[in-house]
N, C-alpha and C positions, 0 to 999 in steps of 0.2 A: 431700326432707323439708320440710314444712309448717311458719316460721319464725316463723308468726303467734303477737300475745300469747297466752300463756296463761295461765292462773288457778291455782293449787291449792288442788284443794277442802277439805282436810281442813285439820286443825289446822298443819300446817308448811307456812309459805307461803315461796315466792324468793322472791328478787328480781331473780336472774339464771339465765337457762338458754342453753346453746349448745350444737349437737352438739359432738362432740373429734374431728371426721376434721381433718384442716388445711385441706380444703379450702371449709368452713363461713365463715359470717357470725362476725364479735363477737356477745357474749349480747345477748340483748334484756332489755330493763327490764322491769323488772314495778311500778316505785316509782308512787308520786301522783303525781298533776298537780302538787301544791309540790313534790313532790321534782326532777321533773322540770323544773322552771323554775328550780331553783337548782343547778345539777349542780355535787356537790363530786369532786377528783379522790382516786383512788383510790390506794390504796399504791405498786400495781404501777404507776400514771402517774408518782408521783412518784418515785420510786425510777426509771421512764425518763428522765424531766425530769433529775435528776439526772447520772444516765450522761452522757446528751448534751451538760451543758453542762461535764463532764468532759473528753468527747471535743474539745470546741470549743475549752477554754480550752489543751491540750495540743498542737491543731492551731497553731494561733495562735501559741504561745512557739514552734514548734520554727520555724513561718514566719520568727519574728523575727528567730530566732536565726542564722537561714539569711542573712537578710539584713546583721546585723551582720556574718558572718565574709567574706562576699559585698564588703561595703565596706572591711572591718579585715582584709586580709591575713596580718600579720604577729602578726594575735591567734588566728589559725587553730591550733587543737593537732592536732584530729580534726573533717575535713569531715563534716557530717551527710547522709548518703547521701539524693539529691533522691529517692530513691526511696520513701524510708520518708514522707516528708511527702505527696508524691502517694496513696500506697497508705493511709492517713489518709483522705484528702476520700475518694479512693473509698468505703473502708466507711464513714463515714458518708452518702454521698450513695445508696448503691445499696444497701446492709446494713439493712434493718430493726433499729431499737433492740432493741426485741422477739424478735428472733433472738438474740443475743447474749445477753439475758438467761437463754433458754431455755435455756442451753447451759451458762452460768458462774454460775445463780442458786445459791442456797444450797439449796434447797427439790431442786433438780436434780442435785446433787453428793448429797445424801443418798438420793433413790433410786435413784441408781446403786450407792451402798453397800450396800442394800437388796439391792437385785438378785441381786451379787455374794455375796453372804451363801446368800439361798432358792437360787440354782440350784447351790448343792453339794451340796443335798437332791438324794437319788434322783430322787423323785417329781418333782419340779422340774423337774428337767434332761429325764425322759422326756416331759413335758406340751408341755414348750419345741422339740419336736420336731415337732408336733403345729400346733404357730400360726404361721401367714404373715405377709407383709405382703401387704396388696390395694393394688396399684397401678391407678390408672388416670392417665389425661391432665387430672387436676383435682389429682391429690392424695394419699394416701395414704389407709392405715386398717389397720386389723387383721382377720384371719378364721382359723379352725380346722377343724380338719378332724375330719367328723363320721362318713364311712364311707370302705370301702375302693376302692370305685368313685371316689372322686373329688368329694362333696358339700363342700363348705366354706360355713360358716356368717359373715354378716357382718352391717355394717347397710347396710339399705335404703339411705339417705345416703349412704353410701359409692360406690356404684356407680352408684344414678341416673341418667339420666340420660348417661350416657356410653357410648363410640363402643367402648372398648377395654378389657379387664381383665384383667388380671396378677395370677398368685397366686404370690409367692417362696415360695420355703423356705429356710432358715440352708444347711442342706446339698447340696439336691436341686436347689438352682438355683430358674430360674422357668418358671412353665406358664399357656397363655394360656387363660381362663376364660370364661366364657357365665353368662350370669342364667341360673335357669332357674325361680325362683319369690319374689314378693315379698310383703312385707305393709307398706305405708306407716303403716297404722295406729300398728304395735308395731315400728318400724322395723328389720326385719329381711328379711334374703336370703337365699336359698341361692345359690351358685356350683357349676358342675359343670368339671372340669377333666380335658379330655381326655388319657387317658394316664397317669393319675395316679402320682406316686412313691409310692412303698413308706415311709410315715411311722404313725405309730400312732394311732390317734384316738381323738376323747375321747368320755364317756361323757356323756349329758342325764341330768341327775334329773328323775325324772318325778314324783316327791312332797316335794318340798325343802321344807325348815321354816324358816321367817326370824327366828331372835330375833336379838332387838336387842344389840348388846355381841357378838355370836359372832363370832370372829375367820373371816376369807378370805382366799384371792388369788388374784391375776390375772396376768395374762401380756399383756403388747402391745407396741405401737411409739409412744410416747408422744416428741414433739418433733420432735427429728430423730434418736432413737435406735430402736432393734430390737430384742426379745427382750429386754425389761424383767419380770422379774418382781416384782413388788411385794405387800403385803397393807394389809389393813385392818380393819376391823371395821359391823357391819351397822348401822345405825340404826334402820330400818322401812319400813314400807310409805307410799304415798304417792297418793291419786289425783292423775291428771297427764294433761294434752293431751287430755281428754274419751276415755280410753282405758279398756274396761268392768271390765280388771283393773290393780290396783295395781299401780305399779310400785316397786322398791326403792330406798332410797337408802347409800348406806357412805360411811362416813368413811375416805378413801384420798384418794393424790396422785395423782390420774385427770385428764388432759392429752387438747393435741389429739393427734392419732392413736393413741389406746386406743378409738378408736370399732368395735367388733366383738371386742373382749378379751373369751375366755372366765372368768368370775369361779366357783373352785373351793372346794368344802367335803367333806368325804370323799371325794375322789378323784372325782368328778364334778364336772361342772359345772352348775352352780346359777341360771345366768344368762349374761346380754352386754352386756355397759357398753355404752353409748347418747349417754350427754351429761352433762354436769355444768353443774349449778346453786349459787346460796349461801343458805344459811340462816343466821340471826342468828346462831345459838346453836353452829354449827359451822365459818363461811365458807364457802368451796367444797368440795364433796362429789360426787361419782359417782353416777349413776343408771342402774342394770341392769334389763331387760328379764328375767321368769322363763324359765326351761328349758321351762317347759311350753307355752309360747306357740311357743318355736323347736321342740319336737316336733311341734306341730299343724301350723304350718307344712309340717315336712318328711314329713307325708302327703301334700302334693300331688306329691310330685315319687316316692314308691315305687310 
């Protein structure tokens, strides 16, 4: 996928866009030239900045502390096990701030609540049946399964570019996949999957309506988690990456690898999350590719 700046032509302009597979770049900027010369940090920097110098200053007492009971024998109650202070420098020296965060943030504890809640819905739990994880040797991402033969739907980004591809399922295990039609444009794939398990697939609209405020959800592998299902609400339409049709934008907690998340409105799906951006008036938001673009696509491969 093509990382170059982009512009948004219409009325809602980023400032930030990145795909969500994990195996992607940081967002690119979209700010001025001043903004650019003066780079202020960001919540989520500071809130890292933060952590870290949490992590440092607790690395440090317990160093200390090791040392005084080390010198002061007879001050010894309970030896602080040399393991726990090594196993310290390690996660901060090899552990990404940033992983951590993703994992124990506030923002991420609530859409696992989410989650938990949507898939005690029927509906939910059947669709969740339906979405993979696409693995390759870069990274993760999300993809669904479109027919019975074995088509799974994902993005272009995803797959790219790589040597090997893997399509899990929660239950059926994993099964090794083939491109077998792309569009770089509207960053979407098909995957064909030899053998395919017996899982139910989901349905494209092929005349989906977008108002604005209309509640959705979606289904992916967002962090380092699997089989999230989450909702949110639609914003509008968007031109984007010199692409000839709009694409959408929702106000949802859309993460790295929700990149190929089928996005559902009357028991179809309506779209496939793509990448998320930020807008003033919202922060960061989700941006889905229409159904009708992944139907045209999947003429080339019937």
């Amino acid at each position: 996928m093509n990382h170059d700046e982009h512009k948004d032509e219409d009325k809602i302009n980023p400032k930030k866009h990145f795909p969500t597979a994990e195996n992607d770049i940081e967002a690119e900027e979209f700010a001025s030239n001043d903004a650019l010369e003066e780079h202020e940090l960001t919540q989520e920097e500071i809130e890292q900045e933060e952590f870290r110098q949490l992590v440092l200053e607790a690395q440090q007492e317990a160093l200390a502390k090791e040392a005084f009971l080390r010198n002061n024998p007879k001050a010894r109650k309970r030896r602080v096990p040399r393991w726990i202070v090594w196993l310290m420098a390690l996660v901060l020296l090899f552990q990404p701030v940033a992983f951590i965060f993703d994992i124990y943030s506030l923002p991420a504890i609530d859409f696992l609540k989410t989650s938990a809640k949507l898939s005690k819905r029927d509906d939910i739990a059947k669709w969740k049946q339906s979405v993979a994880v696409v693995l390759t040797e870069d990274g993760k991402g999300t993809g669904f399964s479109v027919s019975s033969d074995g088509l799974i739907v994902t993005n272009n980004h995803v797959v790219e570019n790589t040597k090997q591809i893997t399509v899990s399922f929660e239950e059926q295990g994993r099964f090794a996949a083939s491109l077998v039609a792309q569009d770089s444009v509207n960053d979407l794939a098909i995957l064909q999957i030899k053998d395919p398990p017996d899982v139910p697939t989901l349905k494209l609209a092929e005349s989906p309506i977008y108002v604005p405020d209309t509640k959705v959800r979606f289904i992916g592998n967002p962090l380092n988690f699997f089989g999230i299902a989450n909702e949110g609400t639609l914003i509008g339409e968007s031109n984007w990456a010199g692409r000839d049709v709009p694409i959408i934008l929702l106000n949802a907690p859309v993460y790295r690898g929700n990149s190929g998340s089928p996005v559902f409105q009357n028991n179809e799906v309506i779209g496939v999350v793509f990448a998320i951006t930020e807008l003033d008036s919202y922060g960061k938001v989700g941006m889905f590719i229409r159904s009708n673009e992944v139907l045209e696509l999947l003429k080339e491969v019937e």
